[in-house]
N, CA, C and O atoms as a GROMACS GRO file, in nm:
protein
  312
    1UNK      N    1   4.969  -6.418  -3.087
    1UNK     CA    2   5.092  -6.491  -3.063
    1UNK      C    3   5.069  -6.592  -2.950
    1UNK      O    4   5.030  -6.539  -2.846
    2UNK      N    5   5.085  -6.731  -2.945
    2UNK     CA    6   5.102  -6.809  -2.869
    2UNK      C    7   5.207  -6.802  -2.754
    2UNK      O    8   5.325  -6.768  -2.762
    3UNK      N    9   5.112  -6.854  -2.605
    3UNK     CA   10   5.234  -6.829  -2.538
    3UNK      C   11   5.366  -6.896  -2.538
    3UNK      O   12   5.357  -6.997  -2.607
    4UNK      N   13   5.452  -6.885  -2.502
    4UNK     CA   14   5.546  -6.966  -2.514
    4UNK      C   15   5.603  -7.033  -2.416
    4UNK      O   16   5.627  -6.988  -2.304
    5UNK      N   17   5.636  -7.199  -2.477
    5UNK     CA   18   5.607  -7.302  -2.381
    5UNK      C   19   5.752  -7.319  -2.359
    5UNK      O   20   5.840  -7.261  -2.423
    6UNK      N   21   5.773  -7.418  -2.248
    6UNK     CA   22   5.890  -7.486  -2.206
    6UNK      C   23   5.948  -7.614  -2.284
    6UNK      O   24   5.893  -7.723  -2.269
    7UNK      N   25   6.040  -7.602  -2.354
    7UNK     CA   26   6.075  -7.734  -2.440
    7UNK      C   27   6.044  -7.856  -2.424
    7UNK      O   28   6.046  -7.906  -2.311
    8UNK      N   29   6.022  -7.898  -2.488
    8UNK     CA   30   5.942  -8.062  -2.438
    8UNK      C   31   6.029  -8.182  -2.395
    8UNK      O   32   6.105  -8.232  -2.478
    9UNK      N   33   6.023  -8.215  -2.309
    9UNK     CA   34   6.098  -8.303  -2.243
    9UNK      C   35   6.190  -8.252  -2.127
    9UNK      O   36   6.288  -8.310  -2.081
   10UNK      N   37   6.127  -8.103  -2.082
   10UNK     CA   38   6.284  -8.060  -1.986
   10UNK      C   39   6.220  -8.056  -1.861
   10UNK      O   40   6.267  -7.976  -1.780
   11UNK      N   41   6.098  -8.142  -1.817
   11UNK     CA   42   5.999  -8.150  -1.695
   11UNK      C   43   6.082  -8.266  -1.686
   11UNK      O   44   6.125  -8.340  -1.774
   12UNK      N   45   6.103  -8.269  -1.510
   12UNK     CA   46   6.201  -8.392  -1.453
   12UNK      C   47   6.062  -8.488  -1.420
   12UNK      O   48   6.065  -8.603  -1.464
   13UNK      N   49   5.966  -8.452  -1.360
   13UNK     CA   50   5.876  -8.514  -1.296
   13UNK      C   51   5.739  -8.426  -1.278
   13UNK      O   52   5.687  -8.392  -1.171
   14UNK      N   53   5.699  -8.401  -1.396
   14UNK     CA   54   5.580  -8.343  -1.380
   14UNK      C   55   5.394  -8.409  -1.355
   14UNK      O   56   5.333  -8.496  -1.417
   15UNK      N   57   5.359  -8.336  -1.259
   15UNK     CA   58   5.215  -8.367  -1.251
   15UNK      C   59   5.157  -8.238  -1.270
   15UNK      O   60   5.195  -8.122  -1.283
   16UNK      N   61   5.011  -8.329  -1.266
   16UNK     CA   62   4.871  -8.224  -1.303
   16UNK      C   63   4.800  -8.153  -1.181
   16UNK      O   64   4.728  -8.225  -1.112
   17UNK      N   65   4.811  -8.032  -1.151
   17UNK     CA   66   4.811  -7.937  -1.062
   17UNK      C   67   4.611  -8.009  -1.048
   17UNK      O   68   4.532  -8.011  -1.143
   18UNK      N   69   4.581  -8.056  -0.904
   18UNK     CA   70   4.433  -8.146  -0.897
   18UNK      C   71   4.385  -8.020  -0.793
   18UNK      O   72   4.432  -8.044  -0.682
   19UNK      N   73   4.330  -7.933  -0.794
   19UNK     CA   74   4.280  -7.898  -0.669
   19UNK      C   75   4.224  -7.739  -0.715
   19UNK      O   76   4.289  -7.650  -0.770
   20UNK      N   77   4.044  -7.738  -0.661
   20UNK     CA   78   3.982  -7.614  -0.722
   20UNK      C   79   4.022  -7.487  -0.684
   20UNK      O   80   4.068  -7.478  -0.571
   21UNK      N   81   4.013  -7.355  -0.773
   21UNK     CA   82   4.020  -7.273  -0.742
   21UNK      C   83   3.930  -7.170  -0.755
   21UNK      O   84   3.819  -7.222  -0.744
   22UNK      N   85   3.919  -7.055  -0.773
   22UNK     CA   86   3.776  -6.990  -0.834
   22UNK      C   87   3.803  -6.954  -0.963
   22UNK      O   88   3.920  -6.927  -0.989
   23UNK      N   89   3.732  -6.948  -1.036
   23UNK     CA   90   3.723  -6.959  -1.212
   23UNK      C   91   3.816  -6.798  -1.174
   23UNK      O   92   3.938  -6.787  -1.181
   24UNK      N   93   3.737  -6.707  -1.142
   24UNK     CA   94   3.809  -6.563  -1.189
   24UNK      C   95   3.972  -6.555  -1.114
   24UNK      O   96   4.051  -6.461  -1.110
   25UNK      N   97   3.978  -6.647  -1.079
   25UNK     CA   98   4.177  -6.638  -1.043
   25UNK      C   99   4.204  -6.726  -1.141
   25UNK      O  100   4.293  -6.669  -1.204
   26UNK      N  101   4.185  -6.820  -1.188
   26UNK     CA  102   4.224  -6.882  -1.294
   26UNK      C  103   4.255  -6.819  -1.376
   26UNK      O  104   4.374  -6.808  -1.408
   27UNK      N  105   4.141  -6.747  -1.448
   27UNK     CA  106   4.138  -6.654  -1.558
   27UNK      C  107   4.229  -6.582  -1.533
   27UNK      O  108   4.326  -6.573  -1.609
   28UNK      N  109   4.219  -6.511  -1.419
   28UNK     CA  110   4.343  -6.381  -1.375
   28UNK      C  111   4.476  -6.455  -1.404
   28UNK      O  112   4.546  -6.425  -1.501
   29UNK      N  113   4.495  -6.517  -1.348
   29UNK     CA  114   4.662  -6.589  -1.377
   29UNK      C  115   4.697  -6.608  -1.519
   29UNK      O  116   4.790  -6.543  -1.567
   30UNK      N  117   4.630  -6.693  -1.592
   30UNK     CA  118   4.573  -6.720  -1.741
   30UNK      C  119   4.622  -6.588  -1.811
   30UNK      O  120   4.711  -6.579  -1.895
   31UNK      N  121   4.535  -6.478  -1.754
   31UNK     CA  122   4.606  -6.334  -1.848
   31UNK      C  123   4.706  -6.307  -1.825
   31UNK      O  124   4.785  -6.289  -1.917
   32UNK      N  125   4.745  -6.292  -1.691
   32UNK     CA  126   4.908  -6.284  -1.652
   32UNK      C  127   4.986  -6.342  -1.731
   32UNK      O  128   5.064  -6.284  -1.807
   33UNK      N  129   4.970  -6.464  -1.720
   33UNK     CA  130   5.050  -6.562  -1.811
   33UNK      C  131   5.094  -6.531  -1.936
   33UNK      O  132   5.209  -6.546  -1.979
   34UNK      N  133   4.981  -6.479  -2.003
   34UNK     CA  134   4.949  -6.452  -2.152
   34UNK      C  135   5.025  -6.312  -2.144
   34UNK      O  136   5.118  -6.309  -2.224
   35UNK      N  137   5.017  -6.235  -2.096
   35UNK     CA  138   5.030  -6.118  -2.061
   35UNK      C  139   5.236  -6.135  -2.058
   35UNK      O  140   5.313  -6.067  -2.126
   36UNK      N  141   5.255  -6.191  -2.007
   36UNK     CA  142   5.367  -6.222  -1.959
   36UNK      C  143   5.465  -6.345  -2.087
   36UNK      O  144   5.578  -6.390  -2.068
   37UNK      N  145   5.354  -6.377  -2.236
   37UNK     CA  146   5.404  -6.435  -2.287
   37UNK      C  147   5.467  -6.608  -2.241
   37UNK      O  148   5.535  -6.690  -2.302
   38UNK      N  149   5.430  -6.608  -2.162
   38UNK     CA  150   5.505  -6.768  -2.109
   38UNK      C  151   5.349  -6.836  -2.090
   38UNK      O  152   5.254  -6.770  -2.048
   39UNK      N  153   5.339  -6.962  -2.124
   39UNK     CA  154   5.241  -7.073  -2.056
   39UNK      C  155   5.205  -7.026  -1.907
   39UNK      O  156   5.286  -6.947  -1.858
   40UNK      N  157   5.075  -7.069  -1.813
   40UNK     CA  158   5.088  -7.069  -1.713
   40UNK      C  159   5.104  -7.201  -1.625
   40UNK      O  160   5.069  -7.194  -1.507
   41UNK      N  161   5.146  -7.299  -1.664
   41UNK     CA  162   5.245  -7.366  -1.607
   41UNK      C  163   5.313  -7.314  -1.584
   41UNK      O  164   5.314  -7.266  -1.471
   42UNK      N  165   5.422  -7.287  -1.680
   42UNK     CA  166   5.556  -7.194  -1.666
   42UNK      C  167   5.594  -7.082  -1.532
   42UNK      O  168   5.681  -7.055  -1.449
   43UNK      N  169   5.484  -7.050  -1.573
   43UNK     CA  170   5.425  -6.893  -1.445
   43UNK      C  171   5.425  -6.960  -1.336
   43UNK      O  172   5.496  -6.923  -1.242
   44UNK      N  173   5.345  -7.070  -1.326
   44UNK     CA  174   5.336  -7.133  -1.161
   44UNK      C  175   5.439  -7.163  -1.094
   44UNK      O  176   5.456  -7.136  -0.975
   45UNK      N  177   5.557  -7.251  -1.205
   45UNK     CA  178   5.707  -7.316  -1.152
   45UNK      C  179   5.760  -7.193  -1.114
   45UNK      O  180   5.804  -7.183  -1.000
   46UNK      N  181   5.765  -7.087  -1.199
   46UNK     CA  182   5.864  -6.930  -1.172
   46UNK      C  183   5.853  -6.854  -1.089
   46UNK      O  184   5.935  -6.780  -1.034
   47UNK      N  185   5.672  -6.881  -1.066
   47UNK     CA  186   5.628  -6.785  -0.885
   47UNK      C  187   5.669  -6.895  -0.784
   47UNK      O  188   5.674  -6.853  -0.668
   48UNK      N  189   5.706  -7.048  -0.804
   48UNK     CA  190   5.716  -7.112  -0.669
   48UNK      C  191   5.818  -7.131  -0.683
   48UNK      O  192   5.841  -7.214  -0.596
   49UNK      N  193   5.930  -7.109  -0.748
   49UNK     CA  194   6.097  -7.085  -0.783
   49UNK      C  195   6.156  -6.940  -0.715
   49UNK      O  196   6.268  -6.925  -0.668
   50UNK      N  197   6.049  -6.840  -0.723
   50UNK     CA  198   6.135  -6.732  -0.716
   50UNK      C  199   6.021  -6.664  -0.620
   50UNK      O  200   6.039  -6.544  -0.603
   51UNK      N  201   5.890  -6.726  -0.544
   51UNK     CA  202   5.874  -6.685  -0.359
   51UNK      C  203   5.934  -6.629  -0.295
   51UNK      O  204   5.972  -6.710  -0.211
   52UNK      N  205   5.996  -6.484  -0.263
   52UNK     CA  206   6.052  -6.470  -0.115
   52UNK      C  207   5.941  -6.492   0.010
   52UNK      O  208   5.831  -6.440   0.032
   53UNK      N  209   6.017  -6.588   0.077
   53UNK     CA  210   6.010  -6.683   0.238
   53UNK      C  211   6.027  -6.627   0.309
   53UNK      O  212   6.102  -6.532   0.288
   54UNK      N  213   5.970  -6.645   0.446
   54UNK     CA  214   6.034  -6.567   0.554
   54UNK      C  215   6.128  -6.748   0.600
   54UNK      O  216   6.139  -6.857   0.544
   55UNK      N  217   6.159  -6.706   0.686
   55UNK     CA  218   6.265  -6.790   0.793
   55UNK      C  219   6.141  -6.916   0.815
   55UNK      O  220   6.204  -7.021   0.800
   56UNK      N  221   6.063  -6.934   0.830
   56UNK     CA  222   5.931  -7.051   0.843
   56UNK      C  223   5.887  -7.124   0.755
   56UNK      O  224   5.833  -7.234   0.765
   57UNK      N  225   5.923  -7.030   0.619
   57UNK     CA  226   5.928  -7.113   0.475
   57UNK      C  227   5.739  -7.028   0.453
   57UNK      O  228   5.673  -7.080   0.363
   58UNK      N  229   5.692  -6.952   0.504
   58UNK     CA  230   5.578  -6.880   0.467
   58UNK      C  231   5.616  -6.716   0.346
   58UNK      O  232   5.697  -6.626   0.371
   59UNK      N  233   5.536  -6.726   0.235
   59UNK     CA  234   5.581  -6.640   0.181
   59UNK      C  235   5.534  -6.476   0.249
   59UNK      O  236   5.441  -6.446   0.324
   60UNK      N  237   5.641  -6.394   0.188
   60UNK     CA  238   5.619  -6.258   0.293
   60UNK      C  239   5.492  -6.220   0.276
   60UNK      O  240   5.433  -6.211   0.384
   61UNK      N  241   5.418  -6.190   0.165
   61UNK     CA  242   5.308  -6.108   0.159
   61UNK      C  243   5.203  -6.194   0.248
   61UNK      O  244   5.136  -6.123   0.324
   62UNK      N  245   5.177  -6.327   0.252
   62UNK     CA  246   5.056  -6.403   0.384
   62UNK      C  247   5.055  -6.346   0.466
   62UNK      O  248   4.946  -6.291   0.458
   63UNK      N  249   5.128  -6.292   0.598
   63UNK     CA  250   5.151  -6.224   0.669
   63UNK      C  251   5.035  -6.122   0.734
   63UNK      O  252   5.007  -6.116   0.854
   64UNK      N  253   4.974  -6.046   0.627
   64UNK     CA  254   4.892  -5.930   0.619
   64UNK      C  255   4.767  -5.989   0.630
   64UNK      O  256   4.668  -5.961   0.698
   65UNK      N  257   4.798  -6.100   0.528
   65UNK     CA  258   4.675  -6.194   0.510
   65UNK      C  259   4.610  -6.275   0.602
   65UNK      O  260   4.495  -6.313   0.577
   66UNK      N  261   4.668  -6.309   0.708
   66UNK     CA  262   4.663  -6.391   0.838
   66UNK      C  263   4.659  -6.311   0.950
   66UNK      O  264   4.666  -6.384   1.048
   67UNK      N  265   4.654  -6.223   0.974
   67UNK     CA  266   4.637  -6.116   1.076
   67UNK      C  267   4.470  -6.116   1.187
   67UNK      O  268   4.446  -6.093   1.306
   68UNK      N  269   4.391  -6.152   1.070
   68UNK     CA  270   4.281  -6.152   1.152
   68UNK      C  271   4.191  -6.285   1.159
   68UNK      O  272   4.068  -6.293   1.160
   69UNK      N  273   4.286  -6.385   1.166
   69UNK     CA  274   4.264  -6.544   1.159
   69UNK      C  275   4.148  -6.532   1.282
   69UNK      O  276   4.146  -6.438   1.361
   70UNK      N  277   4.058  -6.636   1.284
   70UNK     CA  278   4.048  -6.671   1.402
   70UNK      C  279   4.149  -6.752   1.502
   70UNK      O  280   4.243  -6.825   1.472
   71UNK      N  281   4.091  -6.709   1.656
   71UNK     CA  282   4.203  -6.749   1.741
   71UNK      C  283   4.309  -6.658   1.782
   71UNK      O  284   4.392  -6.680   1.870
   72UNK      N  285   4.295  -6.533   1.696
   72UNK     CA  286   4.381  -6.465   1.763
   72UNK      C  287   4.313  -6.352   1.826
   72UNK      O  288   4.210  -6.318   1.769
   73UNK      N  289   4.344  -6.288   1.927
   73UNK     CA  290   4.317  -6.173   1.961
   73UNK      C  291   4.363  -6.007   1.940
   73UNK      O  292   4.482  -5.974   1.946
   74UNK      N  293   4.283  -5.936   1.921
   74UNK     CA  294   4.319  -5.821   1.880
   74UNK      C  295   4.396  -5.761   1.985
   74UNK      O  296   4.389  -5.817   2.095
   75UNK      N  297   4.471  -5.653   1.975
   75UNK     CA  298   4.557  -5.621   2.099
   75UNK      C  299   4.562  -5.454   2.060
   75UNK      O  300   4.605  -5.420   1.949
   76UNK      N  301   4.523  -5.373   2.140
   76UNK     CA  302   4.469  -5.233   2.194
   76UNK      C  303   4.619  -5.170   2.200
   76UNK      O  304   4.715  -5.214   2.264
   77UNK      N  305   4.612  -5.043   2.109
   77UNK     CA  306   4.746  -5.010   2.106
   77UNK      C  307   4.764  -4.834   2.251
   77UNK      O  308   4.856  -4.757   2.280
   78UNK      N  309   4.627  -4.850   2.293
   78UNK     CA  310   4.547  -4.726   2.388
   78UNK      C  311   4.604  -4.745   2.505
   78UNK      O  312   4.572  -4.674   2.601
   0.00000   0.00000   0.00000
């Protein structure tokens, strides 16, 4: 079964997503997508439609992800 697309003509202003990623997240999303029955276009507008933000406009889960940036220092809970 094909995924299923967004009617044609209901993009106000669409462009072509330009910028690399690694083949195996591609793919991963790709199955999601498929997985999920919708295009992954579709998938991309619906995860950046429906993001919960914190108050900074950063989505919640980064958070965890940014913890051991450089520049920051670790802090001793002893």
């Amino acid at each position: 079964m094909a995924a299923k697309r967004r009617p044609r003509g209901t993009l106000v202003d669409p462009v072509q997503l330009g910028y690399p990623v690694e083949r195996r997240n591609k793919d991963r999303f790709a199955a999601i997508a498929r997985n999920a029955n919708i295009s992954a276009a579709a998938l991309f507008d619906l995860l950046v439609e429906n993001m919960p933000l914190d108050e900074h406009g950063k989505p919640l889960w980064l958070h965890d992800q940014l913890a051991d940036q450089d520049g920051e220092l670790p802090i001793d809970s002893v």
